[in-house]
mmCIF file of the N, C-alpha and C atoms, coordinates in Angstrom:
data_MODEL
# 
_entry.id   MODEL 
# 
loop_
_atom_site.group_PDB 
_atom_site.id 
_atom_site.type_symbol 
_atom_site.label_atom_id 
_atom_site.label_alt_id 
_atom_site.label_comp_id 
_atom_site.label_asym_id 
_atom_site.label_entity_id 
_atom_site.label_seq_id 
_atom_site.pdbx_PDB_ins_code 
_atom_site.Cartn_x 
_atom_site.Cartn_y 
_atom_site.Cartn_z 
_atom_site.occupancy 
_atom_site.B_iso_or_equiv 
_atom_site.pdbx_formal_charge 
_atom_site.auth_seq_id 
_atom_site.auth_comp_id 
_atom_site.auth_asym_id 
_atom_site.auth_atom_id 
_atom_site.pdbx_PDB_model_num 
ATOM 1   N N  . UNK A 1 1  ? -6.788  12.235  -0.577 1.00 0.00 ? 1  UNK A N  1 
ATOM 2   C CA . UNK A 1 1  ? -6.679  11.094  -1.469 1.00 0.00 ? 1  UNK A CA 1 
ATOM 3   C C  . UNK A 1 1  ? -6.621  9.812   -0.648 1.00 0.00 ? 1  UNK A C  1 
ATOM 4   N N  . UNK A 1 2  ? -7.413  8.954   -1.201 1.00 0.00 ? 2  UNK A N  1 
ATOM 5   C CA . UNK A 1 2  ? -7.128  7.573   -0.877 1.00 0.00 ? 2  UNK A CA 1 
ATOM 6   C C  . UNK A 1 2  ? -6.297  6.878   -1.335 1.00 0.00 ? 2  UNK A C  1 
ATOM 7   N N  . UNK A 1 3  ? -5.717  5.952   -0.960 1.00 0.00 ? 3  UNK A N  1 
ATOM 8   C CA . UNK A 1 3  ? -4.748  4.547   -2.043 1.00 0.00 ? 3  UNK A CA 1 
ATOM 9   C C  . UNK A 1 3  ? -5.193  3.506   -1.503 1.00 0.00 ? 3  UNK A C  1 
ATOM 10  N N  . UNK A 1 4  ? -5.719  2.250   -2.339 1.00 0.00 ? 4  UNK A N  1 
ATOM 11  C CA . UNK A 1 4  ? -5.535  1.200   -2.090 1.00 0.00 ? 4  UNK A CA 1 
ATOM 12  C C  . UNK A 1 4  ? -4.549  0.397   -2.523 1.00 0.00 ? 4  UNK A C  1 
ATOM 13  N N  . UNK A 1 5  ? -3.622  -0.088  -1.822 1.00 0.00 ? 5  UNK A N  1 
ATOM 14  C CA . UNK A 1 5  ? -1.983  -1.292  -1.806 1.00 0.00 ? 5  UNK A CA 1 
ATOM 15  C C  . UNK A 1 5  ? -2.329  -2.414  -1.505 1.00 0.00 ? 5  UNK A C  1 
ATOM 16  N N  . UNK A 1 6  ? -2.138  -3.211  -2.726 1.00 0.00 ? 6  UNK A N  1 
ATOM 17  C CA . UNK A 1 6  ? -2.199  -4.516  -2.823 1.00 0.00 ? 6  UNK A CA 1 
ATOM 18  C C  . UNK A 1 6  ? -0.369  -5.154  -2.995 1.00 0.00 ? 6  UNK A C  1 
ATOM 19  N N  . UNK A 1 7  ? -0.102  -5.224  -1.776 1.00 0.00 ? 7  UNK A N  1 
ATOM 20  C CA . UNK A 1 7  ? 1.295   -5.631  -0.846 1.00 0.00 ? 7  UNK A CA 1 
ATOM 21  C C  . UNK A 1 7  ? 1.847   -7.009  -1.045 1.00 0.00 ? 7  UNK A C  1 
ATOM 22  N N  . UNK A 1 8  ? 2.725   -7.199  -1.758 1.00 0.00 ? 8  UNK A N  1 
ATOM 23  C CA . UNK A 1 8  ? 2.811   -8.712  -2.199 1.00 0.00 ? 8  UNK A CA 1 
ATOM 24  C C  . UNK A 1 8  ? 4.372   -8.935  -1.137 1.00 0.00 ? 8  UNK A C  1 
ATOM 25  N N  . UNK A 1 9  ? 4.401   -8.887  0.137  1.00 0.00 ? 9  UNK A N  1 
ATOM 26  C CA . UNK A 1 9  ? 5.189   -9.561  1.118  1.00 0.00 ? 9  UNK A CA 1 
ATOM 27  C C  . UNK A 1 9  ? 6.910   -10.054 0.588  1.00 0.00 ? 9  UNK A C  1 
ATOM 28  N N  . UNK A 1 10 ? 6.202   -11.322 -0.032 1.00 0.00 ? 10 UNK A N  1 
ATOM 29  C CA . UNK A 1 10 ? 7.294   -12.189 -0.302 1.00 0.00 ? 10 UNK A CA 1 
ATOM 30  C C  . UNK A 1 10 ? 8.113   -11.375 -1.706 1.00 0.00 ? 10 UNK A C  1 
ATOM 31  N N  . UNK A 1 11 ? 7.776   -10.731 -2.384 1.00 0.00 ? 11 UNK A N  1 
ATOM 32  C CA . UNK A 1 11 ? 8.696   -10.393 -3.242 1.00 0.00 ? 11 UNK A CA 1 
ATOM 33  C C  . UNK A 1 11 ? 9.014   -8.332  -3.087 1.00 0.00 ? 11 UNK A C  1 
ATOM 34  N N  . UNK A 1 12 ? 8.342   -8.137  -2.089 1.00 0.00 ? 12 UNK A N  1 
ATOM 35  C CA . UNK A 1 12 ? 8.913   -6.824  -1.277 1.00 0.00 ? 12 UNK A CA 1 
ATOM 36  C C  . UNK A 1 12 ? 8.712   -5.502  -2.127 1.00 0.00 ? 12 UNK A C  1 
ATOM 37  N N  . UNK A 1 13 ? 7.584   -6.002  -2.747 1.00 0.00 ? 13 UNK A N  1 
ATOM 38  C CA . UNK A 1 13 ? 6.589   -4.578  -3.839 1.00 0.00 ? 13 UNK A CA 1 
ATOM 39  C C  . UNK A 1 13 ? 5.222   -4.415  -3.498 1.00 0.00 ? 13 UNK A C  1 
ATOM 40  N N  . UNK A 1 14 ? 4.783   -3.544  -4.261 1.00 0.00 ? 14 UNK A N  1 
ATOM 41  C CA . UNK A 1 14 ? 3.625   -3.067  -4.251 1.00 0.00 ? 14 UNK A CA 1 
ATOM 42  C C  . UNK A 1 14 ? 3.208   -3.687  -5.619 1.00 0.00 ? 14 UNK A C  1 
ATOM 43  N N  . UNK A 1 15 ? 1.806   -4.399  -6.008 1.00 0.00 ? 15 UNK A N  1 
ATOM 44  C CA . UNK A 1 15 ? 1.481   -5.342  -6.741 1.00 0.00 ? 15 UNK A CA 1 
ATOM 45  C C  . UNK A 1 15 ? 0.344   -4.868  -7.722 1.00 0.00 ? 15 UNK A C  1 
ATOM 46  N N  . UNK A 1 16 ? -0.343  -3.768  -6.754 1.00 0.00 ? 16 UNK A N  1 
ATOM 47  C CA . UNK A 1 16 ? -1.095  -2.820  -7.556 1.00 0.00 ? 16 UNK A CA 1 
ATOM 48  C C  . UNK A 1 16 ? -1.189  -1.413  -6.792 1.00 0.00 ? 16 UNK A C  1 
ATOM 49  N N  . UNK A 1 17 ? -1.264  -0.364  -6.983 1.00 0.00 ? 17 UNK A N  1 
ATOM 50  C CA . UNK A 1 17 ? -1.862  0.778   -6.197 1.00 0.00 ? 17 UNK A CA 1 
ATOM 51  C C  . UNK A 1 17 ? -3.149  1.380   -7.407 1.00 0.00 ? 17 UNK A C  1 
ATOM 52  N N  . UNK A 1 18 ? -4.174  1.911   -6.042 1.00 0.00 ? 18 UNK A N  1 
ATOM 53  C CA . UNK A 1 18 ? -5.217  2.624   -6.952 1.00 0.00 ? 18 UNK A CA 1 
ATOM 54  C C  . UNK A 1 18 ? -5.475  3.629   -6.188 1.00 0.00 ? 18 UNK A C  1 
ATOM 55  N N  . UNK A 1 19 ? -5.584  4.805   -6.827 1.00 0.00 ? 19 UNK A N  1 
ATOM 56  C CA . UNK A 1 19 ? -6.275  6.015   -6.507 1.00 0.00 ? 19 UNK A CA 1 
ATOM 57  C C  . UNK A 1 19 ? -7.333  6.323   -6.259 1.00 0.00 ? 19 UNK A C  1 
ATOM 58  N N  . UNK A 1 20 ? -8.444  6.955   -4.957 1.00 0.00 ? 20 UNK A N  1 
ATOM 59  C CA . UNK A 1 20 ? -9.458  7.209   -4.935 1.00 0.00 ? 20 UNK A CA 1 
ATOM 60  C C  . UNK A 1 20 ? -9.675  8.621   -4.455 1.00 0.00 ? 20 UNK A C  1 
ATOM 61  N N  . UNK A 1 21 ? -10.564 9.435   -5.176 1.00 0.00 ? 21 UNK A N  1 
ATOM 62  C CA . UNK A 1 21 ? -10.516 10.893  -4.377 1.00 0.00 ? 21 UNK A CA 1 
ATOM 63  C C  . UNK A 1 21 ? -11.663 10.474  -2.786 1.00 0.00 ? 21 UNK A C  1 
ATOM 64  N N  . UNK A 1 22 ? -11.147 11.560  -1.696 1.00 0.00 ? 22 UNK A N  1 
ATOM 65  C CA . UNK A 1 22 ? -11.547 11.538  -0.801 1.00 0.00 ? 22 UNK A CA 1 
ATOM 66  C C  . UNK A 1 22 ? -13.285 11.042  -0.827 1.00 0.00 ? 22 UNK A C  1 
ATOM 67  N N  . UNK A 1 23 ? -14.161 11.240  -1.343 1.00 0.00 ? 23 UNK A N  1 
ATOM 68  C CA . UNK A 1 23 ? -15.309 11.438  -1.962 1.00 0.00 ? 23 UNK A CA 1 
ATOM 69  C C  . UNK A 1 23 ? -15.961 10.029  -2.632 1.00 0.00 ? 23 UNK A C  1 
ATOM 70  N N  . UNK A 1 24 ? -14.739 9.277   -2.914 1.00 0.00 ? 24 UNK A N  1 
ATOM 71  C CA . UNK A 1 24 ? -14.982 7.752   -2.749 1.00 0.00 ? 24 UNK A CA 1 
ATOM 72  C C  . UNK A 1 24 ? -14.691 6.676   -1.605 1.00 0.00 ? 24 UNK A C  1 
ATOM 73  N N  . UNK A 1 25 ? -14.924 7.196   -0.531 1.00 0.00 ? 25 UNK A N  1 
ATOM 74  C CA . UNK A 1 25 ? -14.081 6.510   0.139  1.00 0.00 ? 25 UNK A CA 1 
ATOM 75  C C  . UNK A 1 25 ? -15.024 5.360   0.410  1.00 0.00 ? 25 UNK A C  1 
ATOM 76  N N  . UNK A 1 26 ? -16.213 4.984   0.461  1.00 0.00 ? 26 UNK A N  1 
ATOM 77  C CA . UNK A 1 26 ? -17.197 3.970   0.493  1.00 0.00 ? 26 UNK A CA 1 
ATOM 78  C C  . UNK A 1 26 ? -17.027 2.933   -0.587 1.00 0.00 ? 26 UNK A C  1 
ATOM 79  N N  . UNK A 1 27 ? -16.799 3.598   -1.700 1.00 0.00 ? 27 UNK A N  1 
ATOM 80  C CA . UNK A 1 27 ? -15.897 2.917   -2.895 1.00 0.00 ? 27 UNK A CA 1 
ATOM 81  C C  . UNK A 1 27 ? -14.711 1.830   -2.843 1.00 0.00 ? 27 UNK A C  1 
ATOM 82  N N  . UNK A 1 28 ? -13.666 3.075   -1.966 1.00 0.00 ? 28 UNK A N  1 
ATOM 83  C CA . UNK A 1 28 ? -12.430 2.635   -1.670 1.00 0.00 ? 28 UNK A CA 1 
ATOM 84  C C  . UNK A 1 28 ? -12.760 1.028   -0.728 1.00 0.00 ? 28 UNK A C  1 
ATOM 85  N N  . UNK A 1 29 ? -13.681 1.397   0.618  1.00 0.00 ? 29 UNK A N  1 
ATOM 86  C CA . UNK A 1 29 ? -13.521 0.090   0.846  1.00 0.00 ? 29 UNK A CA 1 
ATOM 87  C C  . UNK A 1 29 ? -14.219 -0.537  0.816  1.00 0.00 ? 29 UNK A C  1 
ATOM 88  N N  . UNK A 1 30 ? -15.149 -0.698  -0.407 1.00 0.00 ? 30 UNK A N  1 
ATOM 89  C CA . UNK A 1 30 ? -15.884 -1.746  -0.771 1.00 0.00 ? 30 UNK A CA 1 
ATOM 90  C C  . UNK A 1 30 ? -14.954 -2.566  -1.706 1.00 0.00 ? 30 UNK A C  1 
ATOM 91  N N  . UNK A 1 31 ? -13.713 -1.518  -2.390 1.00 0.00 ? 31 UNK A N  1 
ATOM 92  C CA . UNK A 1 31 ? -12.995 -2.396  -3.386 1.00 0.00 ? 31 UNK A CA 1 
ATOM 93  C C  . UNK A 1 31 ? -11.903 -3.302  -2.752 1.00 0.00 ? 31 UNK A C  1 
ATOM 94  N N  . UNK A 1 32 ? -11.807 -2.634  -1.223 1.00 0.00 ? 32 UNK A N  1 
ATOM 95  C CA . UNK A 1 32 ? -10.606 -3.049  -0.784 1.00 0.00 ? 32 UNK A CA 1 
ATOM 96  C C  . UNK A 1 32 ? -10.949 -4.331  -0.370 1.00 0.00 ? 32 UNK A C  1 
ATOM 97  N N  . UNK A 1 33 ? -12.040 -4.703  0.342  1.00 0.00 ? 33 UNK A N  1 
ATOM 98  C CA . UNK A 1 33 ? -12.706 -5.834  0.928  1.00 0.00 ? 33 UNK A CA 1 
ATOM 99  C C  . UNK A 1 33 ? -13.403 -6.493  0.226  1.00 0.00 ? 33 UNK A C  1 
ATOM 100 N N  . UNK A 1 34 ? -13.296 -6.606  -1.511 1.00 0.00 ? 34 UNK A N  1 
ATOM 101 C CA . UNK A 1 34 ? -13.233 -7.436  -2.182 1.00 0.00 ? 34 UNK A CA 1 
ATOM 102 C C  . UNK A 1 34 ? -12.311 -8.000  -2.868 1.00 0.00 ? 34 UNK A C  1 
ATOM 103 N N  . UNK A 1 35 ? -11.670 -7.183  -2.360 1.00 0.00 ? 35 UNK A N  1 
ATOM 104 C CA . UNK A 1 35 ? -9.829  -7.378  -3.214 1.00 0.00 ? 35 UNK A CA 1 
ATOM 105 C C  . UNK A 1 35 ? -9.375  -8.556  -2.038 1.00 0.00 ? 35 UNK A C  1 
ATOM 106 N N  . UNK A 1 36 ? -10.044 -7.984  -0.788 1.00 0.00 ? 36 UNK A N  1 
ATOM 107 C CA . UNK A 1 36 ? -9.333  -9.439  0.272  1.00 0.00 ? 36 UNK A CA 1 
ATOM 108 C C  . UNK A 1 36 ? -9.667  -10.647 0.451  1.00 0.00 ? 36 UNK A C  1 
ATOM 109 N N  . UNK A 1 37 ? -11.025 -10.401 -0.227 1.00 0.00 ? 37 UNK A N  1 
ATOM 110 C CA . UNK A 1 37 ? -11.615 -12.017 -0.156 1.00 0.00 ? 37 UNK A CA 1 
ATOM 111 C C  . UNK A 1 37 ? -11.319 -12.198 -1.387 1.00 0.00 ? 37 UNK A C  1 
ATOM 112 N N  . UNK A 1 38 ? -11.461 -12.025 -2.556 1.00 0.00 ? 38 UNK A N  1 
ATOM 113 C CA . UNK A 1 38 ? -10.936 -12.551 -3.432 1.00 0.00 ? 38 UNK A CA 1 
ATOM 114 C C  . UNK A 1 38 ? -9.337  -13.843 -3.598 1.00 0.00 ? 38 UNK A C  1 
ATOM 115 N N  . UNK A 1 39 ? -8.431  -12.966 -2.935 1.00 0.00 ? 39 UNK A N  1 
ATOM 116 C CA . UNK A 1 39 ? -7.452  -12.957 -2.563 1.00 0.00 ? 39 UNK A CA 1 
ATOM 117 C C  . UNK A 1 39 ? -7.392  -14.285 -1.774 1.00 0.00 ? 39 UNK A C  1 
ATOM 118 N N  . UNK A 1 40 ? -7.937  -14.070 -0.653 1.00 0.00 ? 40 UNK A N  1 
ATOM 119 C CA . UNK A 1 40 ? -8.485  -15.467 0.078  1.00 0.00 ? 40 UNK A CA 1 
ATOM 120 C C  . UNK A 1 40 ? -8.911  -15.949 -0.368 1.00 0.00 ? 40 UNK A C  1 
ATOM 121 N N  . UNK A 1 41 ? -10.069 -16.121 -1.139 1.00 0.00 ? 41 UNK A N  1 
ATOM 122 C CA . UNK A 1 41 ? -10.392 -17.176 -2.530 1.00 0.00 ? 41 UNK A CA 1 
ATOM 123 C C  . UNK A 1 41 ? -9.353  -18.121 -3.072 1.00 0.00 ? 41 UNK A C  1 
ATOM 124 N N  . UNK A 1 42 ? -8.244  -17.300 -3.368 1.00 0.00 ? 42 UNK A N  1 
ATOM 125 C CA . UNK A 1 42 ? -7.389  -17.920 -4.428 1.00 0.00 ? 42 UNK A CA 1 
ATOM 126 C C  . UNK A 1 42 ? -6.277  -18.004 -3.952 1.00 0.00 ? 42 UNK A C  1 
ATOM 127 N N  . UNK A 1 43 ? -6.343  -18.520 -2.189 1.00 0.00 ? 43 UNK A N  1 
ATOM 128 C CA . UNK A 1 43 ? -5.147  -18.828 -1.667 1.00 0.00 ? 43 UNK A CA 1 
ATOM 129 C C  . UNK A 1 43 ? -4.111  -18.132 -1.564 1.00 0.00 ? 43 UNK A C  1 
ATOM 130 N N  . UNK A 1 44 ? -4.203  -16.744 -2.103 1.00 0.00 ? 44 UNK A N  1 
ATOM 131 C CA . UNK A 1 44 ? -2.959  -15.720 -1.913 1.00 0.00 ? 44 UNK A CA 1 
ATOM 132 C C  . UNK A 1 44 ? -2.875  -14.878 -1.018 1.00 0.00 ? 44 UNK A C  1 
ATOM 133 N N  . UNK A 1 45 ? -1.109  -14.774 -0.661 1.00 0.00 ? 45 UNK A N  1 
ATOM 134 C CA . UNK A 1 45 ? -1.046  -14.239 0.862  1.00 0.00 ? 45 UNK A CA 1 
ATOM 135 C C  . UNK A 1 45 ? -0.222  -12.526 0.054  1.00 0.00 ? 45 UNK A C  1 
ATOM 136 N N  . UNK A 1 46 ? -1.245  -11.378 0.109  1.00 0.00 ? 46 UNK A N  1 
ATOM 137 C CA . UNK A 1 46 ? -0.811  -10.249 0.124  1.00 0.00 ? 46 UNK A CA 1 
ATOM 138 C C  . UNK A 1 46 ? -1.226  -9.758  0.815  1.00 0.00 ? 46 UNK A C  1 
ATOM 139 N N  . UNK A 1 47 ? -1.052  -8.199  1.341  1.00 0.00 ? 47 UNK A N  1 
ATOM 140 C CA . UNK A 1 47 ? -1.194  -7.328  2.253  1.00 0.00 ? 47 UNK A CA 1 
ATOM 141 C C  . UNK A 1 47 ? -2.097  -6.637  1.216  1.00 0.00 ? 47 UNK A C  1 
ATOM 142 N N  . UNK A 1 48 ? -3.160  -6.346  2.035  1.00 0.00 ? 48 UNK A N  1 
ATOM 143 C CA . UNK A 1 48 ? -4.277  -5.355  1.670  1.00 0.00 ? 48 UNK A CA 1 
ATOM 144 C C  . UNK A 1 48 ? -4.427  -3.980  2.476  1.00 0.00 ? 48 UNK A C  1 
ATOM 145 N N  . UNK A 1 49 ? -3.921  -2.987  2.019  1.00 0.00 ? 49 UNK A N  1 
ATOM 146 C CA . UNK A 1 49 ? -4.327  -1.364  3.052  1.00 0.00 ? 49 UNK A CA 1 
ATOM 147 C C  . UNK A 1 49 ? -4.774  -0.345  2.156  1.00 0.00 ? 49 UNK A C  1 
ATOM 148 N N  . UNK A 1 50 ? -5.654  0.261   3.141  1.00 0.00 ? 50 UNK A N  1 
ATOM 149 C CA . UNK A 1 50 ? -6.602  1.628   2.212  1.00 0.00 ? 50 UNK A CA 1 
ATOM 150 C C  . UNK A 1 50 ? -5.523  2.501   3.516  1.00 0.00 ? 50 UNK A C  1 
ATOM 151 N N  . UNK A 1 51 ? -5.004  3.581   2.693  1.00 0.00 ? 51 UNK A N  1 
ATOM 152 C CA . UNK A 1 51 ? -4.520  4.528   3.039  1.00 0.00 ? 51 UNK A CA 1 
ATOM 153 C C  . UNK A 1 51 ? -4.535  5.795   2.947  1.00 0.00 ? 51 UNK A C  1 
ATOM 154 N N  . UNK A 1 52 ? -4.654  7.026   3.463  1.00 0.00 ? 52 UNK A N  1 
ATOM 155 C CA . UNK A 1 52 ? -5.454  8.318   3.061  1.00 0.00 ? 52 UNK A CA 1 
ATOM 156 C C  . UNK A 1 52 ? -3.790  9.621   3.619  1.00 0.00 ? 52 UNK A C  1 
ATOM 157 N N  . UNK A 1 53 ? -3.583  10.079  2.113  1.00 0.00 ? 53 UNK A N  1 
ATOM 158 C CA . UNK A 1 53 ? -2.268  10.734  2.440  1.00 0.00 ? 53 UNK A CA 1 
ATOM 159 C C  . UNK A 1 53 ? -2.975  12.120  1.212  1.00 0.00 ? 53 UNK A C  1 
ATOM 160 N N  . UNK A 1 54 ? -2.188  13.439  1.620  1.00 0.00 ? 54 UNK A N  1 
ATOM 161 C CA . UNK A 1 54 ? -2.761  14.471  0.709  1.00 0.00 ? 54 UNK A CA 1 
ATOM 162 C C  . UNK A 1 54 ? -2.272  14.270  -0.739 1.00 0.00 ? 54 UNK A C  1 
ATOM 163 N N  . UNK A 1 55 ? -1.003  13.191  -0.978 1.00 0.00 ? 55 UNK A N  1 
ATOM 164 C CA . UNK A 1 55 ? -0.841  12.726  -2.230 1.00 0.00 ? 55 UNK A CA 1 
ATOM 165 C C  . UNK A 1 55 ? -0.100  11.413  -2.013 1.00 0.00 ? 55 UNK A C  1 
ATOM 166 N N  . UNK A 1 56 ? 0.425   11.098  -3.626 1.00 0.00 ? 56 UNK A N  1 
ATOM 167 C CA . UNK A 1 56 ? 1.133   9.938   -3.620 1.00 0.00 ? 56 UNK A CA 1 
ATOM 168 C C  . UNK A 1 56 ? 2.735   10.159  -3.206 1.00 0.00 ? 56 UNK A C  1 
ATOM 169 N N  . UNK A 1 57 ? 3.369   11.271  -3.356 1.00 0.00 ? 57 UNK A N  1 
ATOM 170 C CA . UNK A 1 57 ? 4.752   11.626  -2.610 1.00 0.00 ? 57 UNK A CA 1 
ATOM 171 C C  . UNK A 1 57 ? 4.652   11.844  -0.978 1.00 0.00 ? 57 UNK A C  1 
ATOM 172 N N  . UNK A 1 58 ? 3.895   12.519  -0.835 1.00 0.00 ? 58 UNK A N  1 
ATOM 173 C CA . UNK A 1 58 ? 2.994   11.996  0.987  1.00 0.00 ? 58 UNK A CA 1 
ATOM 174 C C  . UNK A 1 58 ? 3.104   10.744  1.568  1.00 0.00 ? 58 UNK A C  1 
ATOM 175 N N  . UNK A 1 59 ? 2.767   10.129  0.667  1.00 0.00 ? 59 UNK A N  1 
ATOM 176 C CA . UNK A 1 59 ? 2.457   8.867   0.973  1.00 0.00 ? 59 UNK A CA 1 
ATOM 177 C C  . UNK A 1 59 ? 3.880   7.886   1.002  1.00 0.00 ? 59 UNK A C  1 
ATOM 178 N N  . UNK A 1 60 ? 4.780   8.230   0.080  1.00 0.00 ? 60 UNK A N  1 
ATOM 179 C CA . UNK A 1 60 ? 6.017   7.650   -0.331 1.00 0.00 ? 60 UNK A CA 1 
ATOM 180 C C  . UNK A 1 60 ? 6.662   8.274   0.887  1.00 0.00 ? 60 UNK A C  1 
ATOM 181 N N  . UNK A 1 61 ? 6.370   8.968   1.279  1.00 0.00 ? 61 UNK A N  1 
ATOM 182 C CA . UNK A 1 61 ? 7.505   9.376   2.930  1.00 0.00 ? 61 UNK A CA 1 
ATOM 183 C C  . UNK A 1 61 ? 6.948   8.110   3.831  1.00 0.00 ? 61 UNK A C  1 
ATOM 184 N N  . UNK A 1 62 ? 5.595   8.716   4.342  1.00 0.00 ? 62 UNK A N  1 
ATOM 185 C CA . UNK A 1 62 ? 4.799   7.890   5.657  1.00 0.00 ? 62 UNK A CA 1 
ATOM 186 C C  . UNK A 1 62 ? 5.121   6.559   5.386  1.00 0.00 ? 62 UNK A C  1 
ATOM 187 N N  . UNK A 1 63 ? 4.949   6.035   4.264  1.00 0.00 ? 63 UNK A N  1 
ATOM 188 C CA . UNK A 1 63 ? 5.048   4.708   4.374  1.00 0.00 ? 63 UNK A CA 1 
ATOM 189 C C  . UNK A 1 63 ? 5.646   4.088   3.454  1.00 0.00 ? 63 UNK A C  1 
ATOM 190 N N  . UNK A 1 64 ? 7.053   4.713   3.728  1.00 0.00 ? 64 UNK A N  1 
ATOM 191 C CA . UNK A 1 64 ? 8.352   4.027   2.969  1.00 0.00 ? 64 UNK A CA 1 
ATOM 192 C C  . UNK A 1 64 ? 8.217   2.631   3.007  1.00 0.00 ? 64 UNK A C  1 
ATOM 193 N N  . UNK A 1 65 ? 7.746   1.592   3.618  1.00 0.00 ? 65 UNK A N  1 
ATOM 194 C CA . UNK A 1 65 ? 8.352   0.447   3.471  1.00 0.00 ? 65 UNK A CA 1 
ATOM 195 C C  . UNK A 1 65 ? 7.395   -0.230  2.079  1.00 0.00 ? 65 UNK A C  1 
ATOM 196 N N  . UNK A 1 66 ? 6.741   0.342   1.942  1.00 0.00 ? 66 UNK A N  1 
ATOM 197 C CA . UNK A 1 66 ? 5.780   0.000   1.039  1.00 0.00 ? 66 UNK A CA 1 
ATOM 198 C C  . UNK A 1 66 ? 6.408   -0.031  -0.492 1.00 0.00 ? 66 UNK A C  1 
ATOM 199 N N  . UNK A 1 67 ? 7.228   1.270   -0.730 1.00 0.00 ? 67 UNK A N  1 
ATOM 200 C CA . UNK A 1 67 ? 8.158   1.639   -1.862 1.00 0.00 ? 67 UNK A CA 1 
ATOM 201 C C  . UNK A 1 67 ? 9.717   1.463   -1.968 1.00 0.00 ? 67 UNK A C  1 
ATOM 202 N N  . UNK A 1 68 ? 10.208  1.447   -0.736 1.00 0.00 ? 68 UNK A N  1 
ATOM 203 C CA . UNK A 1 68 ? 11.707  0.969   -0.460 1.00 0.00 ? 68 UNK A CA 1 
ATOM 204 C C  . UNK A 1 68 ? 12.070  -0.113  -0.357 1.00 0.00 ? 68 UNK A C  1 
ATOM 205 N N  . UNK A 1 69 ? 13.126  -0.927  -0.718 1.00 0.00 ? 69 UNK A N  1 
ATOM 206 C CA . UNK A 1 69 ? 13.501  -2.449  -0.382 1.00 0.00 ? 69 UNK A CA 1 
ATOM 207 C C  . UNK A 1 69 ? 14.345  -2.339  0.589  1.00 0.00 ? 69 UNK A C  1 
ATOM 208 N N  . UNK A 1 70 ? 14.667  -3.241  1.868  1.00 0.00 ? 70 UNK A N  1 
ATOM 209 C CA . UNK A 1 70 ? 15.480  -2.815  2.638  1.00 0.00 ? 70 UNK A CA 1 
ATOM 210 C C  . UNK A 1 70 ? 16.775  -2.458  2.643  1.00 0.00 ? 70 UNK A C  1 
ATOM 211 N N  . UNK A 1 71 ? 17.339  -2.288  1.731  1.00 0.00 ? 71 UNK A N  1 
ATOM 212 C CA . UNK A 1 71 ? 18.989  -1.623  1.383  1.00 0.00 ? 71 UNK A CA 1 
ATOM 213 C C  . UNK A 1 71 ? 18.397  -0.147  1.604  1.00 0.00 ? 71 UNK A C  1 
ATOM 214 N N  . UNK A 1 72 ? 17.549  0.549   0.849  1.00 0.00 ? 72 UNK A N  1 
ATOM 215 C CA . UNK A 1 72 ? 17.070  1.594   0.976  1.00 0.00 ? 72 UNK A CA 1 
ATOM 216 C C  . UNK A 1 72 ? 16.625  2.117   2.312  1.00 0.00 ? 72 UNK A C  1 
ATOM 217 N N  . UNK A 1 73 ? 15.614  1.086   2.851  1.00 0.00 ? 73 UNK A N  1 
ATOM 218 C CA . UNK A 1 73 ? 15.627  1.835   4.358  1.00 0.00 ? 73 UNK A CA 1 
ATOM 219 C C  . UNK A 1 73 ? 16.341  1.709   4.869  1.00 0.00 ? 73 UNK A C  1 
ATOM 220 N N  . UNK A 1 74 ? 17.242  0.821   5.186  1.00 0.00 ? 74 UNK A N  1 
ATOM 221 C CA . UNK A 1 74 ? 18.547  0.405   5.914  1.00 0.00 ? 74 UNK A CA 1 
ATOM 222 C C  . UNK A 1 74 ? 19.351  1.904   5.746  1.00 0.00 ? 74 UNK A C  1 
ATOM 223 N N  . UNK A 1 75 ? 19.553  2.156   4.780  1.00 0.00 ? 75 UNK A N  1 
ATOM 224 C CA . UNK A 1 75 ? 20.209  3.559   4.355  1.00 0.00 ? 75 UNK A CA 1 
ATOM 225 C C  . UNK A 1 75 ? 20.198  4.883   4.730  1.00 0.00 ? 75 UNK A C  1 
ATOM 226 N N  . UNK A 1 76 ? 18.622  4.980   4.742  1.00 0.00 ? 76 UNK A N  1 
ATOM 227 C CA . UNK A 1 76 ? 17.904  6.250   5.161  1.00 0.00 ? 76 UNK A CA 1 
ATOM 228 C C  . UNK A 1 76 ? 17.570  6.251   6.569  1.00 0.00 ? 76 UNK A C  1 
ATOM 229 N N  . UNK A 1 77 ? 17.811  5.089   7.376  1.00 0.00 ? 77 UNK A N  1 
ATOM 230 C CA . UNK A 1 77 ? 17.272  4.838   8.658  1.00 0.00 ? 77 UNK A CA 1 
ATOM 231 C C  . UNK A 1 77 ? 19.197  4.953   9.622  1.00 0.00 ? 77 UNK A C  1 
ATOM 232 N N  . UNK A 1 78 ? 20.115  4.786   8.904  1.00 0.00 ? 78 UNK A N  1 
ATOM 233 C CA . UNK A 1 78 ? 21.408  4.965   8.904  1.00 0.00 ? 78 UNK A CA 1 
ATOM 234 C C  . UNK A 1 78 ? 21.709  6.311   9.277  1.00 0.00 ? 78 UNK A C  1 
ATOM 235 N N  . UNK A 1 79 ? 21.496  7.408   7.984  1.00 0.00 ? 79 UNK A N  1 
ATOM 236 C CA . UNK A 1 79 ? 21.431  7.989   7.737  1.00 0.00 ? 79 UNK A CA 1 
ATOM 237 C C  . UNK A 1 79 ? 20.680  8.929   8.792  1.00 0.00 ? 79 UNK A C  1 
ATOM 238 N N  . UNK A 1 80 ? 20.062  8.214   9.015  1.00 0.00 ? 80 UNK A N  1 
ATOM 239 C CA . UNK A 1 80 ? 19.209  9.892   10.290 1.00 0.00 ? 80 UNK A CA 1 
ATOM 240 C C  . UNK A 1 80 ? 19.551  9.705   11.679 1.00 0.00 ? 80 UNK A C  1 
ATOM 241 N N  . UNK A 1 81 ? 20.428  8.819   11.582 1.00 0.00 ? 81 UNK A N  1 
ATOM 242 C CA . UNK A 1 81 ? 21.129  8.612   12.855 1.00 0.00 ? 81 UNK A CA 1 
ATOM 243 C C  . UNK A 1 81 ? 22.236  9.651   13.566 1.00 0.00 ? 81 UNK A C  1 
# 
């Protein structure tokens, strides 16, 4: 699976996620690299990443910061200490 994360920084979420099966992935970043100029178009500062995990709970491990606010990682990063 693919995801494309449209990363909005300043307020510490995820702004859109989209699903692509492996099989789109030409898809994936044709959408992603219009999602960034767009974006640049209209003066907005988000984080754009195409990411490829075997699912979306996969994905919620690898790249906690994407889904966690920092109390949460702060916690879990505590925590495995």
């Amino acid at each position: 699976m693919l995801f494309l994360i449209e990363y909005d920084r300043s307020r510490g979420n995820v702004a859109q996620m989209t699903e692509f099966d492996d099989s789109e992935r030409e898809l994936a970043e044709k959408t992603r690299l219009n999602l960034e100029l767009k974006l640049h178009r209209q003066g907005i500062s988000k984080e754009v990443v195409l990411l490829e995990a075997t699912s979306k709970e996969a994905l919620r491990i690898t790249h906690r910061r994407y889904f966690e606010d920092l109390v949460e990682l702060a916690r879990s990063s505590a925590s495995s200490t």
